[in-house]
C-alpha positions as CSV (number, residue, x, y, z in Angstrom):
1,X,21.4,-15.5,-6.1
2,X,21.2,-19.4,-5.1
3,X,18.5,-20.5,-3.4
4,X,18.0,-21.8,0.3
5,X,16.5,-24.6,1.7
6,X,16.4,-24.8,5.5
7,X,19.4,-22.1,5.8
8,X,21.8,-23.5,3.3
9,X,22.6,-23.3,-0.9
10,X,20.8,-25.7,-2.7
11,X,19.1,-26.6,-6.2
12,X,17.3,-29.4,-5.1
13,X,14.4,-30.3,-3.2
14,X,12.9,-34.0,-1.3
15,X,10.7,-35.6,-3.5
16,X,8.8,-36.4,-0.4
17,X,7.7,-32.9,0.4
18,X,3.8,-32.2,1.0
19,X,4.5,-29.0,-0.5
20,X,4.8,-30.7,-4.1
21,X,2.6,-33.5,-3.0
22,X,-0.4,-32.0,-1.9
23,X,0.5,-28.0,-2.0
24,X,1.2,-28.4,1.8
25,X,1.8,-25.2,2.6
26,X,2.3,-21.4,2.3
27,X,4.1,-18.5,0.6
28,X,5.1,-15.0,0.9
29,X,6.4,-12.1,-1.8
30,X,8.3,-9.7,-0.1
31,X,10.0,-6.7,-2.0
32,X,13.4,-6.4,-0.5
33,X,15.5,-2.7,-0.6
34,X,18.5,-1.8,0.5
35,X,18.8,-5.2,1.7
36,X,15.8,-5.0,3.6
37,X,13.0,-7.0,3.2
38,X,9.5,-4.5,3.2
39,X,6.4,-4.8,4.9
40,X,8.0,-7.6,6.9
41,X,6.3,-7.8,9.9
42,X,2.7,-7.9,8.0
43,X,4.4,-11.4,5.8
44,X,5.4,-12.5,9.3
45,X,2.4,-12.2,11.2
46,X,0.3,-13.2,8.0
47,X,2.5,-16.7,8.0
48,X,1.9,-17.1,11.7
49,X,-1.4,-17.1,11.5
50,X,-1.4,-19.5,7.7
51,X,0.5,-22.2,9.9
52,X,-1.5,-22.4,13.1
53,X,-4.4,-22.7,10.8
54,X,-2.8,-25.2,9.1
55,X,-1.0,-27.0,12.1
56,X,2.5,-26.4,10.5
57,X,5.2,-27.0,12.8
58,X,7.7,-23.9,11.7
59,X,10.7,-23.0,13.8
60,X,9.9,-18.9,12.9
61,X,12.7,-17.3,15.0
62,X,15.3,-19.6,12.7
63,X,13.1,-18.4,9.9
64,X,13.4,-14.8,10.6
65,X,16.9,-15.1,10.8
66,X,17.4,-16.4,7.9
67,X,14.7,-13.9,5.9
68,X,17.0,-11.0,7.0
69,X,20.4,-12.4,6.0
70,X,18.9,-13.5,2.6
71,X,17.3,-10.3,2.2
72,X,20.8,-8.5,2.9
73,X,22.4,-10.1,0.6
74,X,20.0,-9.7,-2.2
75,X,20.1,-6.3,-1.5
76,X,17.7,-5.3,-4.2
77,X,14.7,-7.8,-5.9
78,X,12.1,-9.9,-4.8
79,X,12.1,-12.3,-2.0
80,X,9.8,-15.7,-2.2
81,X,9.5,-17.9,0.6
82,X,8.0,-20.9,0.9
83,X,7.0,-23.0,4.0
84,X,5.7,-26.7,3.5
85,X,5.4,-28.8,6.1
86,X,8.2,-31.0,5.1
87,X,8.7,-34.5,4.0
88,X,5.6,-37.0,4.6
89,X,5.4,-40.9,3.2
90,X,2.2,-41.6,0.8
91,X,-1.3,-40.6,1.8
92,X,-2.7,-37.5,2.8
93,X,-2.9,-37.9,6.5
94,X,0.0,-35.4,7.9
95,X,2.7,-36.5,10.2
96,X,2.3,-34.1,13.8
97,X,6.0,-34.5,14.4
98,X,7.3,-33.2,10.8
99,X,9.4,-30.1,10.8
100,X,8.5,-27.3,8.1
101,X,10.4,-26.6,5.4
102,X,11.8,-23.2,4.7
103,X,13.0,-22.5,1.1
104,X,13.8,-18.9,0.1
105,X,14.4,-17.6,-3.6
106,X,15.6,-14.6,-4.9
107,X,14.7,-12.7,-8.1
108,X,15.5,-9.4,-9.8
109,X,13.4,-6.4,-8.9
110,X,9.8,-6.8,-10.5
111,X,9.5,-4.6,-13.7
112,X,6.4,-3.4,-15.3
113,X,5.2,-0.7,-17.4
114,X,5.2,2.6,-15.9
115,X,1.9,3.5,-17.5
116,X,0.6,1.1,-15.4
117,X,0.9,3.3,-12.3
118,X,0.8,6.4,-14.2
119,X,-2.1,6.1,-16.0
120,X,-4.5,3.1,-15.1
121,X,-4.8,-0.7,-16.1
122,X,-7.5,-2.1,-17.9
123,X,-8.9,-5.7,-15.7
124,X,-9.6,-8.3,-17.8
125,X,-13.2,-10.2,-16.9
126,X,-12.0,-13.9,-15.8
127,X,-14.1,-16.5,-16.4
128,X,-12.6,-18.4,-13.5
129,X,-14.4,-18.4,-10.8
130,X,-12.8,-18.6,-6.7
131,X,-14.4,-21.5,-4.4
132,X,-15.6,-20.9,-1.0
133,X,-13.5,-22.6,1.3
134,X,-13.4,-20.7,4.7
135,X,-10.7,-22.8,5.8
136,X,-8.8,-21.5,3.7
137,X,-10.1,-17.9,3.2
138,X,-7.0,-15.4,3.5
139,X,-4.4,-17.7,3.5
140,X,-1.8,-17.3,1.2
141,X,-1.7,-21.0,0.4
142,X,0.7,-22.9,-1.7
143,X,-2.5,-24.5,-4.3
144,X,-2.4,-21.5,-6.7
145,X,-4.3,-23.5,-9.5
146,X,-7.1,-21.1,-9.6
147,X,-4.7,-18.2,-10.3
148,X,-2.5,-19.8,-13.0
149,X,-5.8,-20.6,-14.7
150,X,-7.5,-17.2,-14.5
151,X,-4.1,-15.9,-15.4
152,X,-4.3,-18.1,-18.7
153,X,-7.1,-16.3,-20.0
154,X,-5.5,-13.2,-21.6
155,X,-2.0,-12.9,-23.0
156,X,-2.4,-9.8,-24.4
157,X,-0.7,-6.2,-23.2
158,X,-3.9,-4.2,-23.2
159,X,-4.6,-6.2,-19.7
160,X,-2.8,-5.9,-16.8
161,X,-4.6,-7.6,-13.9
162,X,-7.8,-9.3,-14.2
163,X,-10.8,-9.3,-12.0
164,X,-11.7,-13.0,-10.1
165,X,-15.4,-12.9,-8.5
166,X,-16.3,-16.1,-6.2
167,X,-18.9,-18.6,-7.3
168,X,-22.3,-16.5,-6.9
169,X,-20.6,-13.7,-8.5
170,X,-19.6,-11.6,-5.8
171,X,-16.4,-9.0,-6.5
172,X,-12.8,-10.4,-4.6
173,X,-9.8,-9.8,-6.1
174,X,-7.7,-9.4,-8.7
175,X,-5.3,-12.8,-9.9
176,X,-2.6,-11.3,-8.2
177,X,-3.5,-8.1,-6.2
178,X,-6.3,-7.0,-4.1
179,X,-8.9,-4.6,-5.2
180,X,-10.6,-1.3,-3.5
181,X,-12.9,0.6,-4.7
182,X,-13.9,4.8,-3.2
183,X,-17.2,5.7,-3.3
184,X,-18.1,9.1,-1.6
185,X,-14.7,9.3,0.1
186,X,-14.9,6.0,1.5
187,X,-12.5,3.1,1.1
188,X,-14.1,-0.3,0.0
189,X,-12.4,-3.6,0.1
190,X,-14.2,-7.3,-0.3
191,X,-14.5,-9.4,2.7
192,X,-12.7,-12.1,2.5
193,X,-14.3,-14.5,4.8
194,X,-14.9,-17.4,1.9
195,X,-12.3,-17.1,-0.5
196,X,-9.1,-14.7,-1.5
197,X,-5.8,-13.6,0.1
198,X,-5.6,-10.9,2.6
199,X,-3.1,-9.2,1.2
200,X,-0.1,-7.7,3.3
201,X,-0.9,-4.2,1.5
202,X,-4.3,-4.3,1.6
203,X,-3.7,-4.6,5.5
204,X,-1.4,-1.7,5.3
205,X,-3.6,0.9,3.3
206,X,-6.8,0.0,5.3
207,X,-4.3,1.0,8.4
208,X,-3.2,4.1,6.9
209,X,-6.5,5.1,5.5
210,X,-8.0,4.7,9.1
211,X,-4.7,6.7,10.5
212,X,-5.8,9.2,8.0
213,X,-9.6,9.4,8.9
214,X,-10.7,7.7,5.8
215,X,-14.0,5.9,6.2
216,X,-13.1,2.3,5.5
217,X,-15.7,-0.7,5.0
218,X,-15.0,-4.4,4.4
219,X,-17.9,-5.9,3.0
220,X,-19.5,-8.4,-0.1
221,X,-19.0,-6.3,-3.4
222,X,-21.2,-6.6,-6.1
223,X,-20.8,-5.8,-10.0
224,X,-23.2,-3.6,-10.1
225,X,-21.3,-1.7,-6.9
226,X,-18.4,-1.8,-9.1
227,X,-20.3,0.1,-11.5
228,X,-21.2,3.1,-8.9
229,X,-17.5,3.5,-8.0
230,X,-15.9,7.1,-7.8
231,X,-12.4,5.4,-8.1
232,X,-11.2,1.8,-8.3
233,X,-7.4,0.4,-7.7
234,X,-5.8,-2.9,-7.4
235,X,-2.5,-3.2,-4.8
236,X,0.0,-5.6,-3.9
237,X,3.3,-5.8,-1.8
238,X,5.6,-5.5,-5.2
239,X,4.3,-3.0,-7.3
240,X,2.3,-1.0,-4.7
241,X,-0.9,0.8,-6.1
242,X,-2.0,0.8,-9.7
243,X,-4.9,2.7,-10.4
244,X,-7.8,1.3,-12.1
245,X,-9.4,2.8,-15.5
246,X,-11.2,0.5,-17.3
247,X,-13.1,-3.1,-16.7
248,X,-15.1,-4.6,-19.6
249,X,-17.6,-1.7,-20.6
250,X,-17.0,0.3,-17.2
251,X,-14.6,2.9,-16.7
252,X,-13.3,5.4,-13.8
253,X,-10.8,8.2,-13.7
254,X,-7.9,8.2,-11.4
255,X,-9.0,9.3,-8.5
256,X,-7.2,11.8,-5.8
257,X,-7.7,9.3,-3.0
258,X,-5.9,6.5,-5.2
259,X,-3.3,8.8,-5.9
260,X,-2.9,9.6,-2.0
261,X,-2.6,5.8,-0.9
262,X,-0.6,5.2,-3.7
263,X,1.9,8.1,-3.0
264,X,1.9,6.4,0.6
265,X,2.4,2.9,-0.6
266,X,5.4,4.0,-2.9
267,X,7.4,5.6,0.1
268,X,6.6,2.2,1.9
269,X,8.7,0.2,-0.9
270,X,11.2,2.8,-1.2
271,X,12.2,3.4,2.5
């Protein structure tokens, strides 16, 4: 399917945008089924608040509009739009009167291993460490360069995620998925006050866990915490809930409560 920028076909994009400039700006990854994009209001409200942080000037009633008609006629795949804050002249200082820039792509439905889900993924220990910037904690930010190194660190198939910690070594995320971990029938997630991306399905199992009467806490995660875990999982909007079984020397089985939250997060993509 062609891609859109600012509602129409196109292929080609202003060499003056910030977005490739200075990474001016933000993303979301919305699954999209049955020509519906899912999880929508969580991307929408998670973009809202990513450009008043930001100060981006985004017209989001034409962008909704145009989220759901792409999304229709995609039908079935993934769904990657990008906001930037549009075109700027040399220099870093931003211009208060630019309009954002909305640029939508579409892409087959994501396809990975079904042992994944089934049985477990291994993390792989990443060397690359996330830097504290509370400006920027949460946002789902268009400077990835921390990922797409960390992500460089493996290329083999026994590892399917790896495990990012923050600079003092504190537990955060996975490269491209958030992690919990269940210790005495409790739901643990990192706070992600410094650093990370509050992730639309993190929001949505912490909501349904406390729906459910599951103890949750958001709180600084350690290794050795990680260690004590009854269960451990990784999640995101696209592939839902993978269980975790194995990180360097540690290991966990799959637990019933993963299994639960990821029976629930698996009737979210398919509805």
């Amino acid at each position: 399917m062609d891609s859109w920028v600012d509602g129409q076909p196109a292929d080609a994009l202003s060499l003056k945008d910030r977005g490739l400039a200075y990474g001016d700006g933000l993303f979301e990854t919305i699954a999209v089924h049955n020509g519906a994009p899912v999880l929508l209001d969580r991307h929408l409200l998670r973009l809202v608040k990513g450009c008043q942080r930001l100060a981006i000037n985004l017209d989001h009633s034409a962008m909704r509009t145009e989220l759901l008609t792409y999304a229709q006629a995609l039908g079935e795949g993934v769904l990657k739009l990008i906001v930037t804050r549009g075109d700027g002249l040399r220099g870093y200082a931003p211009d208060p009167s630019a309009q954002a820039r909305r640029i939508m792509q579409g892409n087959p439905p994501a396809v990975y291993p079904a042992a994944n889900a089934e049985q477990g993924v291994r993390l792989f220990p990443c060397t690359t460490r996330l830097s504290k910037q509370p400006l920027l904690a949460g946002l789902k930010h268009l400077n990835r360069l921390e990922q797409v190194i960390a992500r460089s660190e493996w290329q083999d198939t026994e590892h399917a995620e790896g495990l990012m910690l923050d600079q003092v070594g504190r537990v955060i995320e996975g490269v491209f998925s958030n992690l919990f971990l269940v210790r005495d029938g409790a739901l643990i997630t990192a706070d992600l006050k410094r650093c990370g991306v509050a992730g639309v399905m993190r929001a949505e199992l912490l909501f349904q866990a406390e729906s459910l009467g599951i103890p949750t806490h958001i709180t600084d995660i350690t290794l050795e915490q990680l260690q004590w875990a009854d269960e451990v999982f990784v999640c995101n909007s696209v592939y839902g809930v993978w269980p975790v079984r194995a990180y360097a020397a540690l290991s966990w089985p799959v637990g019933p409560l993963t299994r639960k939250l990821q029976t629930i997060a698996r009737l979210l993509l398919d509805a």
